[in-house]
PAMIRO-206225 format. One record per residue: residue number from 1; x, y, z of N, C-alpha, C, CB in turn; residue in three letters. Coordinates in nm, 4 decimals. Atoms other than C-alpha are relative to their C-alpha. Glycine has a CB too. Example, Ala and Ser with C-alpha at 12.3 -4.5 7.8 and 13.67 -1.06 7.14 Angstrom:
2
[1; [0.0890; -0.1190; 0.0000]; [1.2300; -0.4500; 0.7800]; [0.0900; 0.1200; 0.0000]; [-0.0992; 0.0027; 0.1246]; ALA]
[2; [-0.0820; -0.1190; -0.0060]; [1.3670; -0.1060; 0.7140]; [-0.0770; 0.1090; 0.0730]; [0.0414; 0.0462; -0.1415]; SER]
END
This chain:
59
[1; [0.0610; 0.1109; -0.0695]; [-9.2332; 5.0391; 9.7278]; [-0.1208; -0.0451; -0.0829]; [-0.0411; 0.0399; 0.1463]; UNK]
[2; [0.1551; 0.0853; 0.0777]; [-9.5185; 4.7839; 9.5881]; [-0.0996; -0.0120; 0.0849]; [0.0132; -0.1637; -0.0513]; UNK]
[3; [0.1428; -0.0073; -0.0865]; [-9.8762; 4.7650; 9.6950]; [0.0154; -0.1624; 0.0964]; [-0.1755; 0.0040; -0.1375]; UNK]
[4; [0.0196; 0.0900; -0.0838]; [-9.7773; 4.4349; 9.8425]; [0.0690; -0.0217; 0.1003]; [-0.0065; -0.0844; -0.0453]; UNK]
[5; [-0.1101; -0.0116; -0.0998]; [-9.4867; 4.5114; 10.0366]; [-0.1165; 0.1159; 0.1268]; [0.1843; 0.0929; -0.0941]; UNK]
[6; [0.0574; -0.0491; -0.0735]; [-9.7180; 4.7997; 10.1852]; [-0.1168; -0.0903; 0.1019]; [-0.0372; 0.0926; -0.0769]; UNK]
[7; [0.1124; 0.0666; -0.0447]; [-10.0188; 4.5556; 10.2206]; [0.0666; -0.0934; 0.1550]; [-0.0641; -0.1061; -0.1454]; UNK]
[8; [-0.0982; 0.0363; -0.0937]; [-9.7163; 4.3452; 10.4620]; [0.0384; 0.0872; 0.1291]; [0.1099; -0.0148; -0.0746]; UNK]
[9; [0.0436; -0.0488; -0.1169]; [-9.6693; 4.6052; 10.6637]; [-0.0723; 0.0522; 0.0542]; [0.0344; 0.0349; 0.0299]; UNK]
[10; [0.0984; 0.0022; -0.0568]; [-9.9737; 4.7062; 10.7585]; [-0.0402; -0.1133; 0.0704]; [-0.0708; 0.0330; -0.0702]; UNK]
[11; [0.0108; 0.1397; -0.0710]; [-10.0198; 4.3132; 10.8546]; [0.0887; -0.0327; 0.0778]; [-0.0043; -0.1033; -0.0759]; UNK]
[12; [-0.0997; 0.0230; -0.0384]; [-9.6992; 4.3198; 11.0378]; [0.0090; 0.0837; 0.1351]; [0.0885; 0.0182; -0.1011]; UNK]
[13; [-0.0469; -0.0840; -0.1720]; [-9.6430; 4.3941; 11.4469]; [0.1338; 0.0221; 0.0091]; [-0.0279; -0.0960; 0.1523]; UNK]
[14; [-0.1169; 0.0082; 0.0227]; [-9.3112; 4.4446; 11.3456]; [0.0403; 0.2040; -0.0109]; [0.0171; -0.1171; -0.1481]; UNK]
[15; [-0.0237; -0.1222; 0.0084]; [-9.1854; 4.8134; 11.3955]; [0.1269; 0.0241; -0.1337]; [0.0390; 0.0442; 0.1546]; UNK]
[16; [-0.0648; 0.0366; 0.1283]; [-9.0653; 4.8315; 11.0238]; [-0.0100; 0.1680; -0.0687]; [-0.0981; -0.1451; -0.0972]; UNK]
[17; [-0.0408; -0.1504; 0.0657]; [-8.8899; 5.1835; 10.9141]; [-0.0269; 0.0205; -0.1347]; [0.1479; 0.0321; 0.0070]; UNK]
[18; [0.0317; -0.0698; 0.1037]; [-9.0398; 5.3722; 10.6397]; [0.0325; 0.1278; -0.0381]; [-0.0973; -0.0029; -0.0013]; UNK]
[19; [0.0045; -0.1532; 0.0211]; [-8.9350; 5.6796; 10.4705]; [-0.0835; 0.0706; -0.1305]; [0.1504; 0.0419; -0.0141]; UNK]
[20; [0.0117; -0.1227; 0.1175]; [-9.0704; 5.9855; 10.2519]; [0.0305; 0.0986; -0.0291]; [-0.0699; 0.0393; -0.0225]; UNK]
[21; [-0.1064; -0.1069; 0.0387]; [-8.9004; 6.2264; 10.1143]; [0.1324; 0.0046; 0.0979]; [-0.0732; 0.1488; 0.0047]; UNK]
[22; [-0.0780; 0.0160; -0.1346]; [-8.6306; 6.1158; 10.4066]; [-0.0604; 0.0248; 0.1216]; [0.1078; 0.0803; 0.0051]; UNK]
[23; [0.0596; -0.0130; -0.1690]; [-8.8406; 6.1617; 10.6614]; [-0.1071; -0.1251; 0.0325]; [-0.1016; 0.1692; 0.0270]; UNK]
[24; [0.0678; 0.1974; -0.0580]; [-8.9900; 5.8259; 10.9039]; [-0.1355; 0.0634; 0.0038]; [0.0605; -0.1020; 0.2119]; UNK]
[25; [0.1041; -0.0097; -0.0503]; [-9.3510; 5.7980; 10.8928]; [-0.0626; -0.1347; -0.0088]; [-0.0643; 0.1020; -0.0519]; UNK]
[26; [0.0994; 0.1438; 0.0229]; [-9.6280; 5.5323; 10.9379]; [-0.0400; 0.0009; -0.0995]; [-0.1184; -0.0300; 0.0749]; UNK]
[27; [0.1737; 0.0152; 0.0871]; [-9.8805; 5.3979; 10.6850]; [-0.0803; -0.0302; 0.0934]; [-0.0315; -0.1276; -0.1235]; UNK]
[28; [0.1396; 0.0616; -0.0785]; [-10.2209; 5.4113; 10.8398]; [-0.0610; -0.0635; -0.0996]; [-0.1111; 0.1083; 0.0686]; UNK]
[29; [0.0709; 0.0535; 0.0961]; [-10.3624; 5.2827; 10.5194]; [0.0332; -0.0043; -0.1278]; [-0.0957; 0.0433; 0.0024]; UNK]
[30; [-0.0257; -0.0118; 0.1183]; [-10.3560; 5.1580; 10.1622]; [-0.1222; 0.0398; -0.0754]; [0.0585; -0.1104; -0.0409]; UNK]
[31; [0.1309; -0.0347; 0.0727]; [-10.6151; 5.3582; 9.9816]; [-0.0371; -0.0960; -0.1533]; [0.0173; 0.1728; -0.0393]; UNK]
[32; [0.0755; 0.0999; 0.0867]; [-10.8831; 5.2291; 9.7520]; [0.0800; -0.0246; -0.1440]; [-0.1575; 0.0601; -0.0287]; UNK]
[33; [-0.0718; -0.0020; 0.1372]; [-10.6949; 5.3100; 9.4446]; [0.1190; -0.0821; -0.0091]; [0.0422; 0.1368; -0.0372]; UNK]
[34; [-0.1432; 0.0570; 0.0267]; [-10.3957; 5.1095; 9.5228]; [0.1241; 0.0322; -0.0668]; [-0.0130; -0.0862; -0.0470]; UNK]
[35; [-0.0926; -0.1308; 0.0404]; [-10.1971; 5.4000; 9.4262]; [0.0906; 0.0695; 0.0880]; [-0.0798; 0.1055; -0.0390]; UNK]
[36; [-0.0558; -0.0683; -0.1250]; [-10.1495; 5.5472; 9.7422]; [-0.0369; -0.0166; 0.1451]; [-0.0181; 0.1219; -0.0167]; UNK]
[37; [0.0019; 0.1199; -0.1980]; [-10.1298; 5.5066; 10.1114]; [-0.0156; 0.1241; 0.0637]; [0.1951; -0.1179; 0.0903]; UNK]
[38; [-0.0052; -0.0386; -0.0826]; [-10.2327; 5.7205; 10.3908]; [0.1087; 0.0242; 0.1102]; [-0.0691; -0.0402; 0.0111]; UNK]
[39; [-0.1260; -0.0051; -0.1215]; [-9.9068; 5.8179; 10.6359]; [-0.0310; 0.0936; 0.1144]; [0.1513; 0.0583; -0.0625]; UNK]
[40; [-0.0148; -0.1193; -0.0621]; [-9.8289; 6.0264; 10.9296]; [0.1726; 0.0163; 0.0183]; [-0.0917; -0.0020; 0.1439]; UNK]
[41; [-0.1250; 0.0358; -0.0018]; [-9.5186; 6.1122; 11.0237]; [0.0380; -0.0155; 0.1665]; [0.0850; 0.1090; -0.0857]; UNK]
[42; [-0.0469; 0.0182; -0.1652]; [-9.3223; 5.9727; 11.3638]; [-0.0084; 0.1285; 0.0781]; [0.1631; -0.0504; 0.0173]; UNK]
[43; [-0.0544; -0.1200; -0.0866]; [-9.3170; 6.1728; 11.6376]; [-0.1554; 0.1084; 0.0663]; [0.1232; 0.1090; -0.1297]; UNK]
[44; [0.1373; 0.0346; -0.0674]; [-9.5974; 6.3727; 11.8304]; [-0.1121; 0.0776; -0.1128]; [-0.0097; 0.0727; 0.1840]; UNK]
[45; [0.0952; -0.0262; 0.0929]; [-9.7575; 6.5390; 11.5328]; [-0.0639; -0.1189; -0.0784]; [0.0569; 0.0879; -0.0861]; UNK]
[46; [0.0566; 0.0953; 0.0786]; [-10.0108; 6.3437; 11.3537]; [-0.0986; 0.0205; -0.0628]; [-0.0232; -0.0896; 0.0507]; UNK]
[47; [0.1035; -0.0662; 0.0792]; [-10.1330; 6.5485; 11.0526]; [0.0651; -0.1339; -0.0724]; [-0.0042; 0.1837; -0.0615]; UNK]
[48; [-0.0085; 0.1419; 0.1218]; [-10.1797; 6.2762; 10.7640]; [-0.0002; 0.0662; -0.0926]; [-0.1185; -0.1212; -0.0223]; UNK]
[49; [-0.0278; -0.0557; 0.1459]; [-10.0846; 6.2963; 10.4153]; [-0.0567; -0.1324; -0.0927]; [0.1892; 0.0401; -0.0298]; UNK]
[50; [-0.0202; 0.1523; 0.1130]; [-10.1850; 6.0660; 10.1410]; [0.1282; 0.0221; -0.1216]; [-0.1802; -0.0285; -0.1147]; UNK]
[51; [-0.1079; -0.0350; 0.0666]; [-9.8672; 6.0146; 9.9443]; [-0.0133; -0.1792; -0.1193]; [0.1625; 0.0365; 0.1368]; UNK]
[52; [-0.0164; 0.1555; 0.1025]; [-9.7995; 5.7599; 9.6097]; [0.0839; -0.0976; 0.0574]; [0.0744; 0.0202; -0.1559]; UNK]
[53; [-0.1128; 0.0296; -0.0689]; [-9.6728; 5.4897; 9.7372]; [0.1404; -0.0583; -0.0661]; [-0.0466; -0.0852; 0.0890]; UNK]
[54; [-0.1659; 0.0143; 0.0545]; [-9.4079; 5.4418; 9.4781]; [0.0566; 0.0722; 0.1070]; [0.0495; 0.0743; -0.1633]; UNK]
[55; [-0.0288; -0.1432; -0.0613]; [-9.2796; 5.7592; 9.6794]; [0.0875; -0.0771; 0.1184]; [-0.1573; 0.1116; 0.0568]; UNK]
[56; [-0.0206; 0.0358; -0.1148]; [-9.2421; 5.5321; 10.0034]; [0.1306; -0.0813; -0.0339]; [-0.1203; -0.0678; 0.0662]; UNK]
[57; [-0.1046; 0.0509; 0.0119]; [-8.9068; 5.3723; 10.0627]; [0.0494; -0.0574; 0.1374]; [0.0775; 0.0894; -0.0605]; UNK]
[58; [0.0069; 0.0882; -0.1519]; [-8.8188; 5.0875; 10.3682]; [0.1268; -0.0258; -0.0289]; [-0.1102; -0.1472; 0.0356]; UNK]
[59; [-0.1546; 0.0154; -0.0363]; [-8.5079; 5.1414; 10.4998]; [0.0435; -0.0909; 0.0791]; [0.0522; 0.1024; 0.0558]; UNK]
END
């Protein structure tokens, strides 16, 4: 994924499927570096990871 496709959904009320490593999570954020993005993953845990967001993939 590109920093502008991420930047989209973050701007987007649109419930728009993301995966990492196959598994669905949110972006809460695109960090400063524009490298990588803040996630959690669906569901009721909500430890965060910062992951690259090449990495991310919208299924």
């Amino acid at each position: 994924m590109d920093v502008n496709r991420v930047k989209q959904i973050l701007s987007s009320s649109a419930d728009i499927d993301v995966k990492y490593n196959g598994t669905s999570v949110w972006i809460d954020a695109l960090n400063e570096d524009g490298r990588t993005a803040t996630v959690h993953l669906r569901g009721p845990l909500e430890e965060r990871s910062t992951v690259e967001i090449s990495e991310l993939e919208e299924v």
